[in-house]
C-alpha positions as CSV (number, residue, x, y, z in Angstrom):
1,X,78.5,-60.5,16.9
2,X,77.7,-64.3,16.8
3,X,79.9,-66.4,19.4
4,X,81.3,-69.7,18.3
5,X,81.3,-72.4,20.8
6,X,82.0,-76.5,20.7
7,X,79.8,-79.4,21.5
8,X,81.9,-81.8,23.4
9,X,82.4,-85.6,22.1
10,X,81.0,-88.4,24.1
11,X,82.8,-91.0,22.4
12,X,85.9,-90.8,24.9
13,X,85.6,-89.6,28.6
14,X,89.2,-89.3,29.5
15,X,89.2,-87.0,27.0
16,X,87.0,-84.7,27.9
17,X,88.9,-82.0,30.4
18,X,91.8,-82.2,27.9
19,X,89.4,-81.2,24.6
20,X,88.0,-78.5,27.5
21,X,91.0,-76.7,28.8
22,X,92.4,-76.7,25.0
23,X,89.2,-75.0,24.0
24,X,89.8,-72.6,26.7
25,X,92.0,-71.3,25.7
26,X,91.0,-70.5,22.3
27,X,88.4,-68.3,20.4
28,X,85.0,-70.3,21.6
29,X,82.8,-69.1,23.9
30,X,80.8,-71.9,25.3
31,X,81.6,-75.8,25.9
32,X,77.9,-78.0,25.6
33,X,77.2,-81.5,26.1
34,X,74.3,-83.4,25.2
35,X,72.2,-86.1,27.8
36,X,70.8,-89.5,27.4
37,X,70.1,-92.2,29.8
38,X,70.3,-95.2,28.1
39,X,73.5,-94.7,26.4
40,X,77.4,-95.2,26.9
41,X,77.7,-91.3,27.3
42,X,78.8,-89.5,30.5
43,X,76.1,-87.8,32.9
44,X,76.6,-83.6,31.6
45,X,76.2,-82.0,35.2
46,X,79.2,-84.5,36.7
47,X,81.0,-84.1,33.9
48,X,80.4,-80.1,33.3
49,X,81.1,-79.5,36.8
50,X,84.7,-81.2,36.0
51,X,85.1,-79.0,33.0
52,X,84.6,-76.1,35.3
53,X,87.3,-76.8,37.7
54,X,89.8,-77.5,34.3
55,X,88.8,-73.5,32.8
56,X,89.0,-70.3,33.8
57,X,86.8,-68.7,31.5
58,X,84.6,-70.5,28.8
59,X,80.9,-71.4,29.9
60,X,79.3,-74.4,30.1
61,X,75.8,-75.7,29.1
62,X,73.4,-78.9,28.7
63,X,72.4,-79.3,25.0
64,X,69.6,-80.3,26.3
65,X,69.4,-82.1,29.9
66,X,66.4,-84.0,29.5
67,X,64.5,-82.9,33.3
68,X,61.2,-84.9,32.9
69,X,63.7,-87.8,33.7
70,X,65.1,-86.5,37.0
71,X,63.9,-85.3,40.5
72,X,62.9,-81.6,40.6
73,X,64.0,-80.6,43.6
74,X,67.4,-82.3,43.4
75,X,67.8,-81.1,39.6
76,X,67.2,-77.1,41.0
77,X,69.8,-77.8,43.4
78,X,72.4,-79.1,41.3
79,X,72.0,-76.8,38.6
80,X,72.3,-73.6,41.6
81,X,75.1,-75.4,42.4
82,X,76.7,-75.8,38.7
83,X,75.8,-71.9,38.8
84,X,77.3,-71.0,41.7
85,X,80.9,-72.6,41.9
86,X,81.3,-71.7,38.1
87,X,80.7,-67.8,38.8
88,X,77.8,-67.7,36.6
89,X,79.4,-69.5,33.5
90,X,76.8,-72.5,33.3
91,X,73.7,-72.4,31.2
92,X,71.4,-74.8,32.0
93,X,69.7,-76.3,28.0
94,X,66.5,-78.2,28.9
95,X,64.2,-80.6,26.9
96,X,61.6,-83.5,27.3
97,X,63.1,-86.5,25.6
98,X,61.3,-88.4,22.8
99,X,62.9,-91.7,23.6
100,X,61.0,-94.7,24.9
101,X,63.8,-96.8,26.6
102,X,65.4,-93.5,28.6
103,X,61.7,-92.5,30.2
104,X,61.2,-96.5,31.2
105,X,64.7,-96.4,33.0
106,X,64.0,-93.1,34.4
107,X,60.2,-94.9,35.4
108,X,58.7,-91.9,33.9
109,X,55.5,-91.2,31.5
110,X,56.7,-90.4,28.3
111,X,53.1,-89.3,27.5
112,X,53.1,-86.3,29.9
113,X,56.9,-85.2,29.7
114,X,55.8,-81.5,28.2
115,X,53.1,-81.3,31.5
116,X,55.9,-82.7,33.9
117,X,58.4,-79.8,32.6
118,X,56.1,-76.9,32.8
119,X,55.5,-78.0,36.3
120,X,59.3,-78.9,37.1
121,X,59.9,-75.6,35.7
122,X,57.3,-73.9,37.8
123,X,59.8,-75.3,41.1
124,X,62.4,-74.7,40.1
125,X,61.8,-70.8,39.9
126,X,60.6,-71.1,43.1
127,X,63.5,-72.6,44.9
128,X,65.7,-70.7,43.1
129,X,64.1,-67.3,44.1
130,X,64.5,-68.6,47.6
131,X,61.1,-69.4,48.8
132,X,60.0,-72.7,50.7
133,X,59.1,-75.1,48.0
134,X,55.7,-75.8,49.4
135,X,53.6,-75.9,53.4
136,X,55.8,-78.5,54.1
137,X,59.2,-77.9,53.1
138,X,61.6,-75.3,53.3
139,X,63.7,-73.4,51.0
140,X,66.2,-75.5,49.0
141,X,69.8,-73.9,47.9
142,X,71.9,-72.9,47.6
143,X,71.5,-70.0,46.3
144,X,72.4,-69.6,42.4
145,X,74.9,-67.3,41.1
146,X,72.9,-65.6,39.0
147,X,69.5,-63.9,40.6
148,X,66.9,-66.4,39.9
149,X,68.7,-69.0,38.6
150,X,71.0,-70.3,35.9
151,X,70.0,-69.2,32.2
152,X,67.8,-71.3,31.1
153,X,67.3,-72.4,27.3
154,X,65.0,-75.2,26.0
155,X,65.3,-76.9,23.0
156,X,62.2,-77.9,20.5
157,X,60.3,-78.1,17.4
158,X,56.9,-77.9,18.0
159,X,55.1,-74.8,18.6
160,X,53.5,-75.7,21.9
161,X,57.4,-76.3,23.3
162,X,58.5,-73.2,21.6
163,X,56.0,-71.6,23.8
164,X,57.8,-72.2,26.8
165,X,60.5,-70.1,25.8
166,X,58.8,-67.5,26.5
167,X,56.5,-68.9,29.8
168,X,59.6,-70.4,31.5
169,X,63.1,-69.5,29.5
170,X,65.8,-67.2,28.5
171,X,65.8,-68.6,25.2
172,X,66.2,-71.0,22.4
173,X,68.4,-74.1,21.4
174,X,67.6,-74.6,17.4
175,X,69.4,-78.3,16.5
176,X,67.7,-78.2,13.5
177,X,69.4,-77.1,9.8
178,X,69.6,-73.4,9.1
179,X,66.9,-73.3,6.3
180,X,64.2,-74.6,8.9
181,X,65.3,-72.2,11.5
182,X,64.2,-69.0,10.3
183,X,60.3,-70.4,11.1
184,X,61.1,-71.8,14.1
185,X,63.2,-68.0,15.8
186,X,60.4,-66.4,14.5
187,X,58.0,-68.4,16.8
188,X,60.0,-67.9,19.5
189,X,60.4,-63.8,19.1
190,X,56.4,-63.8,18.4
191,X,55.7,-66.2,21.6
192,X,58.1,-63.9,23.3
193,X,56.3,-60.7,22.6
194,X,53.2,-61.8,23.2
195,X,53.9,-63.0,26.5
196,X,55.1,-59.1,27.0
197,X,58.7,-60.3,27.9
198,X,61.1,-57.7,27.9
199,X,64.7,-57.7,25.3
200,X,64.8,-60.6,23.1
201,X,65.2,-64.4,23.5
202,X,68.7,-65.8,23.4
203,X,69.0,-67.2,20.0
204,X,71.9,-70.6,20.1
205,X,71.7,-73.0,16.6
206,X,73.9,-76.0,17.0
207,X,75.2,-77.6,13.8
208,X,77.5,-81.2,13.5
209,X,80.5,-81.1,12.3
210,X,84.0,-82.9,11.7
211,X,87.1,-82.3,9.8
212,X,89.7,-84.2,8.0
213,X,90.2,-87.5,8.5
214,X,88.0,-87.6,11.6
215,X,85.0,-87.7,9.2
216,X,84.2,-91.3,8.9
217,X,84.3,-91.9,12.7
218,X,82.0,-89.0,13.1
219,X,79.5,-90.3,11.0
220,X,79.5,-93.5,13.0
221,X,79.1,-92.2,15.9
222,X,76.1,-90.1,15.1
223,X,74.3,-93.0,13.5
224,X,75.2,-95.1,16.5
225,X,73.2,-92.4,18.5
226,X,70.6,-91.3,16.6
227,X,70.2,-95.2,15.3
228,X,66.7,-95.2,12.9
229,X,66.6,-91.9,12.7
230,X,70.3,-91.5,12.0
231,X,70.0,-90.4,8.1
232,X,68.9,-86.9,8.2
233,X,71.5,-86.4,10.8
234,X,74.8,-87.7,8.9
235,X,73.8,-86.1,5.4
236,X,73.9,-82.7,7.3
237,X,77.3,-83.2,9.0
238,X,79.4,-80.1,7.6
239,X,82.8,-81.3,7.1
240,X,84.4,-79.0,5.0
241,X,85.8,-75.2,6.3
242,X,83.9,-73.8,4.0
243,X,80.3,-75.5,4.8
244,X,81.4,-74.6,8.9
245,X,81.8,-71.0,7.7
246,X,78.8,-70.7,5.6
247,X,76.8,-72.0,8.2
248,X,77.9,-70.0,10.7
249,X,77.4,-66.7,8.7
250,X,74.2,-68.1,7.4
251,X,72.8,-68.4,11.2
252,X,74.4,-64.5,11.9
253,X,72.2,-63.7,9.2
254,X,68.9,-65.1,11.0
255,X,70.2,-63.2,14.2
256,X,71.4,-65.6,16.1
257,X,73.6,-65.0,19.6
258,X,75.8,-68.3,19.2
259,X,76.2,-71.0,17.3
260,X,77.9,-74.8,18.8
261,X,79.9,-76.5,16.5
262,X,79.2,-80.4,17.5
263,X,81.7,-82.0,17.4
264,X,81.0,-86.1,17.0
265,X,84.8,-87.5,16.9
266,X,87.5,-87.5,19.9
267,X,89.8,-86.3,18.2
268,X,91.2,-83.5,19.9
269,X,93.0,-82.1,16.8
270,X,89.3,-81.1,15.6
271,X,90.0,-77.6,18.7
272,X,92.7,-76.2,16.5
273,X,91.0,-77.1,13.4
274,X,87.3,-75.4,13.9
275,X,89.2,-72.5,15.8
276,X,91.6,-72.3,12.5
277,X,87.9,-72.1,10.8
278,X,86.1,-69.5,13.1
279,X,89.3,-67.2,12.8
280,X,91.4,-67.8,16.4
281,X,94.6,-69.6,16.4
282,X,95.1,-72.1,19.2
């Protein structure tokens, strides 16, 4: 069975808990918010750890965090933390960042973000297993929830990031349109074998979407984001029930564990709407 879960707005913050403890109580199964520096969006680990105190039950992820741009040590410790006071419900969705003006405010080398994540990956294993993190310092918790740390799933496109799936991850974040993703699970599931991982990689796709007469603002606010590159993005907003649907039995089809329905306006009417769509009443 392929869970359904939402893609939080960053258009309005006071919104947020509201949109989360609605969608709490309906069919979804995961709450994710995306992460940029230089941007009028809210930081994801404050603000997730707020939507854990509002819910009972849904889980929470990073779609994607970008770690080259924080510390490592702190970053391990507030993701066990995330892990910990949410009983396990926090995924932890990592990437590198591609943007120019978020690595200069972070003071970090854009050039080596891939090298800087293996390594910060490479740490964070360690302190969350326990151990000191080198001669000269000790162990680091607290300890996660979950043994060995919060799931971990990194989103990409090139095959040497798709590699770390299987060197670092649990699995997979595909933001990408369905009819490109079947290459890119397949990459994953080969990396993952040949690496002699054990099960399967978690499979999430994430898809935009809006409905009704939230469309418009939707599209404005994803080429406010995106900016350039915003074009490919806002032609492949699925704004119709039956595109949501299609979609989302299109991605089942590929295998996939979950898929997020992003959602890119405030309104909070789109909760009753996309669970009206993915077959739970709210």
């Amino acid at each position: 069975m392929t869970n359904v879960g939402l893609g939080l707005p960053i258009a309005d913050l006071e919104s947020l808990l509201a949109w989360a403890r609605l969608a709490d109580e309906g069919p979804f199964s995961t709450l994710g918010l995306l992460d940029r520096l230089v941007y009028d969006n809210p930081e994801p680990l404050v603000t997730l750890a707020a939507i854990v105190g509002a819910t009972t039950r849904i889980r929470v992820q990073t779609e994607v965090l970008l770690a080259p741009l924080r510390s490592t040590a702190l970053l391990a410790k507030q993701a066990a933390t995330l892990d910990r006071i949410s009983g396990g419900r926090f995924t932890l969705g990592l990437g590198v960042g591609g943007r120019v003006d978020d690595h200069l405010a972070a003071d970090t080398d854009i050039r080596t973000r891939g090298r800087r994540l293996d390594e910060q990956m490479s740490q964070m294993r360690r302190i969350w297993s326990g151990l000191p993190l080198d001669t000269e310092v000790g162990p680091i918790g607290p300890k996660p929830f979950r043994p060995g740390g919060p799931e971990v799933l990194f989103g990409a496109f090139r095959p040497p990031a798709l590699e770390r799936v299987a060197r670092w991850g649990d699995g997979f974040l595909c933001a990408a349109p369905v009819e490109w993703c079947d290459r890119l699970f397949r990459t994953v599931r080969e990396s993952w074998s040949a690496a002699d991982r054990s099960g399967n990689p978690r499979l999430v796709a994430q898809v935009n979407v809006a409905l009704g007469s939230t469309v418009d603002s939707a599209r404005r606010n994803i080429a406010d984001y995106y900016g350039k590159d915003a074009s490919w993005v806002v032609d492949r907003l699925l704004t119709t029930p039956e595109q949501i649907r299609d979609a989302v039995a299109a991605f089942a089809e590929l295998g996939v564990d979950e898929v997020m329905l992003y959602c890119w306006s405030p309104d909070i009417g789109q909760v009753g709407k996309l669970a009206d769509v993915v077959g739970g009443e709210l």
